[in-house]
Phi, psi and omega in degrees: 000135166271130218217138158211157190244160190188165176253141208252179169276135173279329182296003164243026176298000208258314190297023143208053170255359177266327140354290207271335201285324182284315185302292183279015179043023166125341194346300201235100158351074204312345187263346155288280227307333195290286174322304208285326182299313156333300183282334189310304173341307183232065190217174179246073188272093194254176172225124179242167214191137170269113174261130165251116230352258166282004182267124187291114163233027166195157181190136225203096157326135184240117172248118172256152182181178190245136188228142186304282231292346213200339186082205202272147194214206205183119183225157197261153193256125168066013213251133207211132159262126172292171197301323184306325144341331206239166191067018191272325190120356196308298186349302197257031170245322191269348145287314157318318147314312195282332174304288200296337174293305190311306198311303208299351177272353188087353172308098176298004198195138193226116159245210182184195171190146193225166171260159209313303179294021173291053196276348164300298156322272191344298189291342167270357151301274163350302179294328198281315164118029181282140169232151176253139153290313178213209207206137174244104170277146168208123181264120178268139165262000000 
């Protein structure tokens, strides 16, 4: 299949909110995802995405930003494949994209956070060359 990788426009972030709404399996409202993606947009927020011709069929939040601990980095986001999709090698073609894009940005470090019953994640983080470090606490106020 021809697969392509590409960075999206924030102005066309609303084209991958049936994406993350499937990724939190409902969790989350598409008219929250919409409103949240809306403020993401002029943050320092990119979306990068797998295409199969015009169909967006993967897709991986980019946050840049600078950390005392790693320098300047990058932590990925959201990252989804559809199901029909996986078990191809894409995962690991479109993490290979997304490095050589983040490096050519100056980025020294790539992180993530994945949820803890993911496990599928995990050993392809592990495969990837990921180490965890800490625990991602999250308090709602």
């Amino acid at each position: 299949m021809n697969y392509t990788f590409k960075i999206l426009s924030n102005d066309n972030l609303s084209s991958i909110v049936l994406l993350v709404y499937e990724l939190n399996e409902g969790r989350i409202s598409e008219s929250i995802l919409r409103s949240r993606f809306n403020e993401m947009k002029n943050q320092n927020y990119e979306c990068a995405t797998i295409c199969l011709g015009n169909e967006i069929i993967g897709i991986s939040g980019l946050w840049f930003c600078t950390r005392h601990y790693s320098g300047k980095s990058v932590e990925l986001d959201h990252v989804y494949i559809k199901p029909q999709h996986r078990n191809k090698g894409l995962g690991k073609k479109f993490m290979d994209w997304i490095y050589n894009y983040v490096k050519e940005k100056g980025c020294d470090s790539v992180e993530l956070n994945t949820y803890v019953q993911n496990y599928p994640s995990h050993k392809f983080y592990y495969n990837e060359g990921f180490q965890i470090l800490g625990y991602h606490f999250l308090k709602k106020i």
